[in-house]
C-alpha positions in Angstrom: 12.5 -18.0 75.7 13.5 -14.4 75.2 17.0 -13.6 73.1 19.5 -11.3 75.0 21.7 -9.5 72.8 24.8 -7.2 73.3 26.3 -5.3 71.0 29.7 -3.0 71.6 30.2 -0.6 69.3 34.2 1.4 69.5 33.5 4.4 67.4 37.6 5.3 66.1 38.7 2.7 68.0 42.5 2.5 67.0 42.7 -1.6 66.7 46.0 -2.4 66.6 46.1 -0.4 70.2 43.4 -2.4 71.3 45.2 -5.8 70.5 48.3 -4.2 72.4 46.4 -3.5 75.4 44.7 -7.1 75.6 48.3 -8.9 75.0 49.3 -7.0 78.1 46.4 -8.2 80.6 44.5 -5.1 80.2 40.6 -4.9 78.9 40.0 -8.0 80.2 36.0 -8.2 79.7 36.1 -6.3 76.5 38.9 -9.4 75.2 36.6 -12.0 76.6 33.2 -10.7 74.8 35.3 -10.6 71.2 35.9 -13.8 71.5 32.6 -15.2 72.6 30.9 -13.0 70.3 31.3 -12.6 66.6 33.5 -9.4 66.2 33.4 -7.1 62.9 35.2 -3.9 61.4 33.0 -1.5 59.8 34.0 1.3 57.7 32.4 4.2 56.3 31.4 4.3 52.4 33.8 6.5 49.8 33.2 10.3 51.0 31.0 9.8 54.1 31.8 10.9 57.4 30.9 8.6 60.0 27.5 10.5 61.1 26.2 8.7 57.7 27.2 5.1 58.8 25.5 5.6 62.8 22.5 7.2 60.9 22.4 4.0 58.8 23.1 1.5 61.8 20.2 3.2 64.3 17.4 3.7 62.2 18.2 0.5 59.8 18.5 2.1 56.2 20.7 3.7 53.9 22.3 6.9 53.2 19.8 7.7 50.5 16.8 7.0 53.0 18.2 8.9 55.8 19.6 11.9 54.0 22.8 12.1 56.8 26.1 12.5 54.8 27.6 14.5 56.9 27.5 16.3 60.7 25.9 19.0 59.4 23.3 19.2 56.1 22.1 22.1 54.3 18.9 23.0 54.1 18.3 23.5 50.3 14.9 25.8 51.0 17.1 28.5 53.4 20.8 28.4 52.2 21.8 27.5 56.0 23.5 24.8 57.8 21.6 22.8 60.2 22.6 19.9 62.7 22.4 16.2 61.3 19.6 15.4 63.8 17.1 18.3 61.9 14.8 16.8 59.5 15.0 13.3 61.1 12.1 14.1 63.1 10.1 11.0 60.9 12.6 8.5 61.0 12.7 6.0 64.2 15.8 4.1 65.7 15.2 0.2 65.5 14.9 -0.3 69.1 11.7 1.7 68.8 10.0 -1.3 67.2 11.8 -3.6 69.6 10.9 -1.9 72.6 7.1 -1.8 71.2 7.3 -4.9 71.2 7.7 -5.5 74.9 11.6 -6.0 74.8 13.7 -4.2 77.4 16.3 -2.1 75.6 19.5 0.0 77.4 21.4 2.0 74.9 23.8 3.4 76.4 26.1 6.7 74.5 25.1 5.3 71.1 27.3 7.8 69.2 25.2 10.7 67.2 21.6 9.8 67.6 18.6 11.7 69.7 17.1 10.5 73.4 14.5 7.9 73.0 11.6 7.5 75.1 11.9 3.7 76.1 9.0 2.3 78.5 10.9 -0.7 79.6 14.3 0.7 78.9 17.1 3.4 79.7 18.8 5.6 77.1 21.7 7.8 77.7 23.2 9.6 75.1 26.3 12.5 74.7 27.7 11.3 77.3 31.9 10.7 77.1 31.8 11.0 73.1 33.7 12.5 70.6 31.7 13.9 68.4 29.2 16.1 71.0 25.2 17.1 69.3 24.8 19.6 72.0 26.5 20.7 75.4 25.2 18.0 77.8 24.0 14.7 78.7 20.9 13.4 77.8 18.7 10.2 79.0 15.6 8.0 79.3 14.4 9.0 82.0 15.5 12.4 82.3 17.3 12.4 85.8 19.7 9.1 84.4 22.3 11.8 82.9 22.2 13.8 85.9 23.1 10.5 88.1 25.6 9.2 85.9 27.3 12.5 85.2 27.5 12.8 89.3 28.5 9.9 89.5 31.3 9.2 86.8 31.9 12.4 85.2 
């Protein structure tokens, strides 16, 4: 028997709004799947932004593996800025393995990671987040963002 797992992550969800919301009727599925499910707060180290913590969730590993502090880093050899995603080129998100593996995957606007090519599985990213790494949408396969865009907004 396979294992089915959801995770919902809220990036700068305000909590206490949240709670307000669900004692009025509203979010009803989002209620119901905290408390089936085994909710947690995370928060971001001393001095790291929260590019460092999605950095650390997506490819499983720390600060000091990934090298993402910040939403920008500075590339030491040219004296210039460059976006968080440069010089990430040899690291791989966890559902790589998992989808190597023969699972389906569907991530769906995981905040602040790159498109992943996913054989049995979609992947949408930039999509209705707050912190944008480039102008538009961009999926697994190509032509998702295009239908959910046209489709949602």
């Amino acid at each position: 028997m396979s294992s089915k797992i959801l995770l919902v992550a809220l990036d700068a969800t305000d909590y206490g709004l949240f709670r307000q919301l669900e004692r009025k009727g509203l979010l009803p599925t989002l209620s119901m799947l905290l408390r089936r499910g085994q909710p947690n707060r995370v928060t971001t180290p001393n001095d790291l932004t929260d590019d460092s913590l999605w950095a650390s969730f997506h490819y499983a590993c720390s600060p000091g593996e990934h090298g993402r502090y910040f939403w920008k880093r500075d590339t030491a050899t040219s004296g210039r800025y460059q976006m968080l995603t440069q010089g990430e080129e040899s690291l791989r998100p966890f559902w790589e393995s998992l989808a190597a593996k023969g699972a389906r995957t569907a991530i769906f606007d995981l905040p602040k990671t790159k498109v992943t090519a996913l054989p049995k599985g979609l992947h949408l990213t930039n999509w209705l987040v707050h912190g944008r790494y480039g102008y538009d949408a961009k999926s697994w396969p190509a032509d998702l963002a295009k239908e959910v865009v046209l489709t949602f907004g």
